[in-house]
N, C-alpha and C positions, 0 to 999 in steps of 0.2 A: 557814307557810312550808315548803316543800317544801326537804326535804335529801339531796344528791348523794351513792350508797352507794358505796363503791369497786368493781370489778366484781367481784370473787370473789360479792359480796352482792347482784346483780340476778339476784333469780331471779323466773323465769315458770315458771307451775304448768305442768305436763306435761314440761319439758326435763329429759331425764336428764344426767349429767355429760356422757356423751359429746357430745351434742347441743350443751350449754355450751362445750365446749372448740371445738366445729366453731363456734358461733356467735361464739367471742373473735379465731376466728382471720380469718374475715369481717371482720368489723369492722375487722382492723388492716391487712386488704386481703390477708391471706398471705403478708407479704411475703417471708417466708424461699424463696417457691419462685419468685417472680420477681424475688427479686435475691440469692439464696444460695442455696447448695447443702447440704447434710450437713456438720456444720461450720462453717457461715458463709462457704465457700471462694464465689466468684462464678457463676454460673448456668452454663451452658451450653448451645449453639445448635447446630444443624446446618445448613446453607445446601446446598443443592443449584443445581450450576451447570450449564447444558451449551452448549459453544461447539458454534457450526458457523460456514459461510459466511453471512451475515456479520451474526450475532447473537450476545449474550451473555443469558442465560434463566436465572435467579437466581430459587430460592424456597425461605422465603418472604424479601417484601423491606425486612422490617424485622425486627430481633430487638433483644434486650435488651441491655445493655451486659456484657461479661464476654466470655469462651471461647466465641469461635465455629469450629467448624469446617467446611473448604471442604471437599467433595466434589464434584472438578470432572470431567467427562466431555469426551471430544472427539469430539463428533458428525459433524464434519463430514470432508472427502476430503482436507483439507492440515493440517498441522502449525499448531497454536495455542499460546498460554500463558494464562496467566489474573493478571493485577495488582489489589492492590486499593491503595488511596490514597486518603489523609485522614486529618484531627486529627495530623498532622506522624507519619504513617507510610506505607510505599509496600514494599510484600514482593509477590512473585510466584513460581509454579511455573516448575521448568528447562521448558523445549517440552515439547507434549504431541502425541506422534503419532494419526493417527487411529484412532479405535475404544480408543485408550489411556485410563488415569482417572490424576489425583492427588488429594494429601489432604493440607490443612495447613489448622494450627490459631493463629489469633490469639486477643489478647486486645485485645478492641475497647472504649475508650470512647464515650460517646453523642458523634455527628454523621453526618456524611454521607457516605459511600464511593463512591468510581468503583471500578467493579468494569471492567473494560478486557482487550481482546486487546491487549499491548505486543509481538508480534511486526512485524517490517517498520517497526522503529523509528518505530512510531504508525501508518502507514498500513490496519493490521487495524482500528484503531481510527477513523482515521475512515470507513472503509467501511462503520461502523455495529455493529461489537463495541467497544459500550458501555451499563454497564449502570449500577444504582446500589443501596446497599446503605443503608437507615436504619437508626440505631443510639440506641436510647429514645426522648427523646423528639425526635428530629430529625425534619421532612418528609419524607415520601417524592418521590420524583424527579417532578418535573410533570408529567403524559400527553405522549406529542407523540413524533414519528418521530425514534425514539430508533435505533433497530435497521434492519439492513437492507430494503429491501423490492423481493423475487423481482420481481412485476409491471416496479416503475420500473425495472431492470436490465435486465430483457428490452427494454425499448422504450429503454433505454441502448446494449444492442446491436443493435439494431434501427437507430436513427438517429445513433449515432456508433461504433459499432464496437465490437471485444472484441478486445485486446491481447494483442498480446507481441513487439514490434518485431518480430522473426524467430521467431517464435511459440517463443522457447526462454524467457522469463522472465515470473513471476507478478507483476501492481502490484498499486500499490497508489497511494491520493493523489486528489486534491481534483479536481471538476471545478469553472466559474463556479459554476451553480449553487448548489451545495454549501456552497462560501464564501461565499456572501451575496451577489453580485453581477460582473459581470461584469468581468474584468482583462487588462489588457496590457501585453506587455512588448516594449518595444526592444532588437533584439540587434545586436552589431555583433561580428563576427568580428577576433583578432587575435593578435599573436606569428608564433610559427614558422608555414606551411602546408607540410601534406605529404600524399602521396596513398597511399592503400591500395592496393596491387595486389595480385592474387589470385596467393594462396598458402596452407602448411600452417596450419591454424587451429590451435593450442597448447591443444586439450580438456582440460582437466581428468580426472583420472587416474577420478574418480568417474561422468565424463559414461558410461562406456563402456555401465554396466548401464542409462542409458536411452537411449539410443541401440539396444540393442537389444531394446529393447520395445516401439520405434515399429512403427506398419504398415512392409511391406516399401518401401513407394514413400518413407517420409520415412529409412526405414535408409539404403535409395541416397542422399538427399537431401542425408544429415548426412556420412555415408562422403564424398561426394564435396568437400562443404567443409573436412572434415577435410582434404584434398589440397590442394584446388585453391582457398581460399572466400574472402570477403569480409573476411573481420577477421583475417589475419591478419599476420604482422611482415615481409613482403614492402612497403616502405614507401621513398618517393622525395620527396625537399623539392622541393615547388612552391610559384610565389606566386601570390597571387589575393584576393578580396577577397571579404566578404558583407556585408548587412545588409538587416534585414527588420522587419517590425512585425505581433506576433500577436495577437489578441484572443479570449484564452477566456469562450466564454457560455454552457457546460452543454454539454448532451445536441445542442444544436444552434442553428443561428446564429454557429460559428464564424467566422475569417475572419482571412486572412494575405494580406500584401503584402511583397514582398522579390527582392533579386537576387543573385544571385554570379556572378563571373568568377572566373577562372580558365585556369591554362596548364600542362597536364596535362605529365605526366613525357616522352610522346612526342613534346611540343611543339604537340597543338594546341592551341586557342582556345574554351575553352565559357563559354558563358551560358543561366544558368538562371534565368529569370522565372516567380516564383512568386507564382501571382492568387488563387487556390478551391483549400478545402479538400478532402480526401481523406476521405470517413465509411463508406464500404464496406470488410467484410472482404474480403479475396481470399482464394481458393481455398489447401486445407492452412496456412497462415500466418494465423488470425485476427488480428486488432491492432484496436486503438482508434482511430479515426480525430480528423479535426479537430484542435485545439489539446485541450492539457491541459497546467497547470502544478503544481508540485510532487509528480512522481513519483516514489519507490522501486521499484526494481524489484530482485526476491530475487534473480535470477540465482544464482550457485553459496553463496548461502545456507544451501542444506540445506530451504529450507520448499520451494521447489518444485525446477525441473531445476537440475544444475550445469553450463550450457552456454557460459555466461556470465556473466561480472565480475555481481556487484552490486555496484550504483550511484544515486548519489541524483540526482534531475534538476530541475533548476529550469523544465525548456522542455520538451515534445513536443509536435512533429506533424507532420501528414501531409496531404500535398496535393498536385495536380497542378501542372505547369508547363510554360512552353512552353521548349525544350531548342533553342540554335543550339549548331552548331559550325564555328567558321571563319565567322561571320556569316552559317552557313546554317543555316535551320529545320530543325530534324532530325525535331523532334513537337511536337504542343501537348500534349500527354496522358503526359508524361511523371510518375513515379512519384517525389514526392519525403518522406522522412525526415529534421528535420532533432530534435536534441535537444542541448542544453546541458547537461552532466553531470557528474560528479565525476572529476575525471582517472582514467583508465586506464592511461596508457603514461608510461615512463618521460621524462625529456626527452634522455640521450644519444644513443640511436639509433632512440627513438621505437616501443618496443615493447610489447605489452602485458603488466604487471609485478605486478597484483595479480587476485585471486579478488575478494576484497570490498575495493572501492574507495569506498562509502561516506559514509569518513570524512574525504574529498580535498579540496581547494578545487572547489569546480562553475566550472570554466573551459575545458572540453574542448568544443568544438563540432562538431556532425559532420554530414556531408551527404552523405546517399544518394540517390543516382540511377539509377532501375530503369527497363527498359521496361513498359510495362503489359502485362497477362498478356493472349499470343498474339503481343505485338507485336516485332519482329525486335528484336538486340540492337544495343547502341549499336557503335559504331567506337570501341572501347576495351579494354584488356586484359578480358580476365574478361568485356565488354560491358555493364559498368554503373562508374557514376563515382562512387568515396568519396575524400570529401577534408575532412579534418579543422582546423581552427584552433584552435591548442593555449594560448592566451591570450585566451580571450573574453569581453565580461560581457553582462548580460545585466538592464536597466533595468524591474523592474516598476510598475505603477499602476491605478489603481482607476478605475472608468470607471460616469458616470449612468449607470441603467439606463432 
């Protein structure tokens, strides 16, 4: 009968002690250096991260449970942060400007981490800054179009456009695609209506330094809205009505139906019949075209320009229409913006009241009406019609694909 030696007593000819000590320590797997440190204190990790537009690139992507530290870089041209979340913790770095780094240290037990841009109150995040972090012995994150991808963007602006209502704010937010299938919403305008008329825009104190960083032709562009422009509290109660039915389905296949009347401050009579979408950028003002719902957009955020409120929007889009006035066709091919959004303006005398509006009820509905580019201006102050309905909702639903 074979009898079990304790280890000190398994010796094989040729192993010197030292050999011994290497081979005990095999045996019990090591464990002191992948799960303790000097002391018995827990391991220690380093994770390298680097954000850009619109990926989060985390290595390596699993480590040991114990002190991990981020080392995060910001590779990309706008202001990121970096969250991680999980096993009922959720810590992140303040903003990280570009070409800037930060460094912080957890103490992670074993599962599974969303490693996340949480700037643009999630929208960085579903843009595809998301990543994932394994911790022992949890899964690593499944393969699969986790991270942005350059190509489908370009063929995103290609066939629906690249945004920025008036090319002064950065989005962010979900097209059909994206969300799994295609959705619509019924909006019906209502409350108070009142009309925009062109006057001094109320820039933010900070807008100035970009404003003059523009090309000369967009400095004129902004100078002159600063005076004379579109949004500002130059503002008249009218009544009039809208209601429309959008359907977002990605990249393309959009499609809106809708009318508004209306009896502008000088007393005329417009109707705006709204058929086919808008997916072209125009010239200096790139934008997004088509439908898209659940937009953020950073406006005077600080991540991109401060030209404009930030605002969360449940509705955008853009499309043409045929434009009467006085029961006379004025154009088919008129330019219309319409977007359901987080209040902006106060309700006393209906002016604009916050930077970041964000956090408002989304009941503001707004409707711009532009000539298309070359084409004369409308018979209206300033030559284009903004009219806002300051009580709206805005019915969404999921739709076969």
């Amino acid at each position: 009968m074979n009898t079990a030696l304790p280890l000190r007593d398994r010796r094989v000819p040729g192993l010197t002690p030292a050999l011994l000590l290497l081979s005990a320590c095999l045996a019990l797997t090591c464990g002191a250096s992948a799960k303790a440190g000097a002391g018995g204190k827990p391991a220690s990790s380093t994770v390298t991260v680097t954000l850009s537009e619109w990926k989060v690139l985390i290595a390596p992507a699993k480590v040991p449970p114990g002190r991990v530290t981020f080392e995060v870089s910001n590779g990309g041209t706008i202001p990121h942060g970096f969250e991680v979340e999980g096993a009922g913790l959720e810590r992140s770095t303040p903003q990280i400007q570009p070409g800037a780094t930060a460094t912080f240290t957890l103490d992670l037990r074993a599962g599974r981490y969303e490693a996340y841009c949480p700037i643009g109150k999630g929208s960085h995040r579903m843009l595809g800054m998301l990543s994932h972090l394994a911790v022992g012995r949890a899964k690593p994150a499944p393969a699969g179009p986790a991270t942005y991808d350059e190509a489908a963007e370009r063929k995103e602006r290609e066939e629906h456009g690249a945004s920025t209502g008036q090319g002064e704010h950065e989005m962010g937010g979900m097209s059909g695609d994206v969300a799994g299938g295609p959705r619509m919403m019924q909006v019906t305008g209502g409350g108070p209506v009142i009309q925009i008329l062109p006057g001094p825009f109320p820039f933010a104190d900070s807008a100035m330094a970009i404003i003059n960083s523009r090309p000369p032709d967009q400095q004129a562009d902004l100078a002159h809205k600063a005076k004379m422009g579109p949004y500002s509290n130059n503002v008249a109660s009218i009544s009039g009505d809208i209601s429309l039915v959008a359907i977002d389905r990605g990249a393309s296949g959009d499609s809106v139906s809708g009318v508004a009347e209306f009896i502008a401050q000088d007393g005329a009579r417009w109707k705006v019949v709204m058929d086919r979408v808008q997916t072209k950028d125009i010239p200096f003002n790139p934008r997004f075209g088509g439908v898209i719902m659940g937009l953020f957009y950073h406006g005077a955020s600080g991540v991109h320009t401060p030209l404009v409120p930030t605002i969360q929007s449940s509705l955008a889009l853009w499309a043409f229409a045929h434009l009467y006035r006085n029961d006379q066709l004025v154009t088919d091919g008129a330019m219309v913006h319409v977007m359901l959004l987080s209040r902006t303006r106060r309700t006393s005398d209906w002016a604009l009241d916050c930077w970041d509006c964000s956090d408002r009820p989304v009941e503001e509905l707004q409707l711009q009406v532009t000539p298309a580019s070359g084409a004369p201006a409308f018979d209206a102050p300033g030559g284009f019609l903004f009219v806002n309905w300051e009580h709206s909702s805005g019915l969404p639903s999921s739709l076969e694909r």
